[in-house]
C-alpha positions as CSV (number, residue, x, y, z in Angstrom):
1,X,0.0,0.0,0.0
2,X,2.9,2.4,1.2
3,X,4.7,2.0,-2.3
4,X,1.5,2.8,-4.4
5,X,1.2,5.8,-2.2
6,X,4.8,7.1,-3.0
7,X,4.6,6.1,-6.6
8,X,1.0,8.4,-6.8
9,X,2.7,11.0,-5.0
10,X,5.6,11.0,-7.1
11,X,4.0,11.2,-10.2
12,X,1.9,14.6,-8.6
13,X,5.3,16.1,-8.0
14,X,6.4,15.1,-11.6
15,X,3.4,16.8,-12.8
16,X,3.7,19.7,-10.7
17,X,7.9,20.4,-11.4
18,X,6.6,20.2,-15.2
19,X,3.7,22.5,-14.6
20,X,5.6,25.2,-12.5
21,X,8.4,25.4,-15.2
22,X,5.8,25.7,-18.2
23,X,3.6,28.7,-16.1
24,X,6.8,30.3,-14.9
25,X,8.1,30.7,-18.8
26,X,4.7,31.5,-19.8
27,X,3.7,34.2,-17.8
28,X,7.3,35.5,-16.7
29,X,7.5,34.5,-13.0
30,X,10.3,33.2,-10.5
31,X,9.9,29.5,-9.2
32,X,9.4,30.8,-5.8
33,X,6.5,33.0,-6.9
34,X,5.2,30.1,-8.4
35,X,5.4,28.1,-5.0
36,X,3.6,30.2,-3.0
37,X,0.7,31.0,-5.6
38,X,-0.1,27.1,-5.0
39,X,0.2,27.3,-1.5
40,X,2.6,25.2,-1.2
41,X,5.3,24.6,1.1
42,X,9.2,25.8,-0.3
43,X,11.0,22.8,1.8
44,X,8.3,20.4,0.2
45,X,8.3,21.5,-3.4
46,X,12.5,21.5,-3.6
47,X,13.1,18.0,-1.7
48,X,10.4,16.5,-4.3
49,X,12.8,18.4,-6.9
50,X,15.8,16.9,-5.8
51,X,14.1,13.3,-4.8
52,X,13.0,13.8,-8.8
53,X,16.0,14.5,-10.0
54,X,18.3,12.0,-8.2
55,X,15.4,9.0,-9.4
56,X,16.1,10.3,-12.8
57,X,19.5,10.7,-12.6
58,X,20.0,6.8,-11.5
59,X,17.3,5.8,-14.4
60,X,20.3,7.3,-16.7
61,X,23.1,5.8,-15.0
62,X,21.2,2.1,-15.3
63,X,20.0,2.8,-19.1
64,X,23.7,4.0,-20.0
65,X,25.4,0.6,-18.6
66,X,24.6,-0.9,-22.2
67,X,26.9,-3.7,-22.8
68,X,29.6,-3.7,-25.5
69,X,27.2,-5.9,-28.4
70,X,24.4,-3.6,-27.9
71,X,26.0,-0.2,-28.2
72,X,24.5,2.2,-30.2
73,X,26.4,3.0,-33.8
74,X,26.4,6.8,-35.2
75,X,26.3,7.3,-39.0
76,X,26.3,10.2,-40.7
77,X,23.4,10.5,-42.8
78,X,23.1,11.9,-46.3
79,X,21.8,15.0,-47.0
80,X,18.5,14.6,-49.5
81,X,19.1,15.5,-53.2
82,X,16.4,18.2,-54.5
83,X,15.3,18.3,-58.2
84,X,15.5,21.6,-59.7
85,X,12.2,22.9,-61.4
86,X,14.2,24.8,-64.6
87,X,16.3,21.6,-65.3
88,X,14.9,18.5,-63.5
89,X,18.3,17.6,-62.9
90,X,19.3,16.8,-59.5
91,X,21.2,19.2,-57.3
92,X,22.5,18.6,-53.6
93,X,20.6,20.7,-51.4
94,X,22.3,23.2,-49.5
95,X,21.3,22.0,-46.1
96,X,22.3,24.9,-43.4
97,X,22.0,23.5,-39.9
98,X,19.5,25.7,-37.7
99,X,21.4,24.2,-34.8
100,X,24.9,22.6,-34.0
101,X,25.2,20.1,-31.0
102,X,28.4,19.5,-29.8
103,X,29.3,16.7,-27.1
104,X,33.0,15.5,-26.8
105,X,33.7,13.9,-30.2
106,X,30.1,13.8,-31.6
107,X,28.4,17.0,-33.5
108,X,24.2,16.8,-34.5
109,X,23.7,19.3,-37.2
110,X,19.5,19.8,-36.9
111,X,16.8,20.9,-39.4
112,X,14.5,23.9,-38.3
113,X,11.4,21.0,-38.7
114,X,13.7,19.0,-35.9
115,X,14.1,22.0,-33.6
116,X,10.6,22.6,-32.1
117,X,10.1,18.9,-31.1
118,X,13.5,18.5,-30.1
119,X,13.0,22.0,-28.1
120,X,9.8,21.2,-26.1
121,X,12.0,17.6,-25.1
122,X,15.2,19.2,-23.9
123,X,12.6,21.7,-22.2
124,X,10.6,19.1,-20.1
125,X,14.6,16.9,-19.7
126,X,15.6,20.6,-18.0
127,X,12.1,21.1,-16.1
128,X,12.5,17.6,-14.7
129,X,16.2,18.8,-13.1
């Protein structure tokens, strides 16, 4: 019974970290504002933070221990080929990244179609810290 109740309560606070970063961009107020609009306690709202953070943060740490066989490959993929209209000949687009992400070694060059998705994710990854 005990473990339904914390997984139920955990999933509120979830909800709520989510909720508190989306209204605090939206309408331009601090965290702590925020807090005490919902009438809720500071000390209660920042150790379900951290207890949110460190649950994620160990769901990483178990989901990065991938052994050797199953590690993921990177390939570069091509870039698509356009037909031009005047010539119906096929040119290489001229793809210009809207973003460049750099980690270590590795470099994502992203389309503006993959930004907005990819935006809202790193978004809720960040709320969820």
């Amino acid at each position: 019974m005990e473990r339904m109740t914390h997984k139920a309560r955990l999933q509120y606070w979830v909800e709520a970290l989510h909720r508190c970063a989306r209204e605090c961009a939206e309408r331009g107020i601090s965290k702590q504002q925020w807090i005490a609009e919902q009438g809720v306690s500071a000390k209660t709202f920042y150790n379900w933070q951290r207890r949110i953070r460190e649950a994620a943060s160990e769901q990483m740490e178990s989901k990065a221990a991938v052994p050797a066989s199953e590690s993921p490959v990177l390939a570069e993929l091509p870039v698509a080929k356009s037909v031009s209209k005047a010539e119906g000949t096929p040119e290489a687009s001229a793809f210009k990244p809207a973003a460049i992400l750099r980690v270590g070694r590795m470099e994502v060059a992203l389309s503006d179609a993959a930004l907005p998705e990819l935006m809202r994710w790193l978004k809720e990854a960040d709320d969820a810290q």
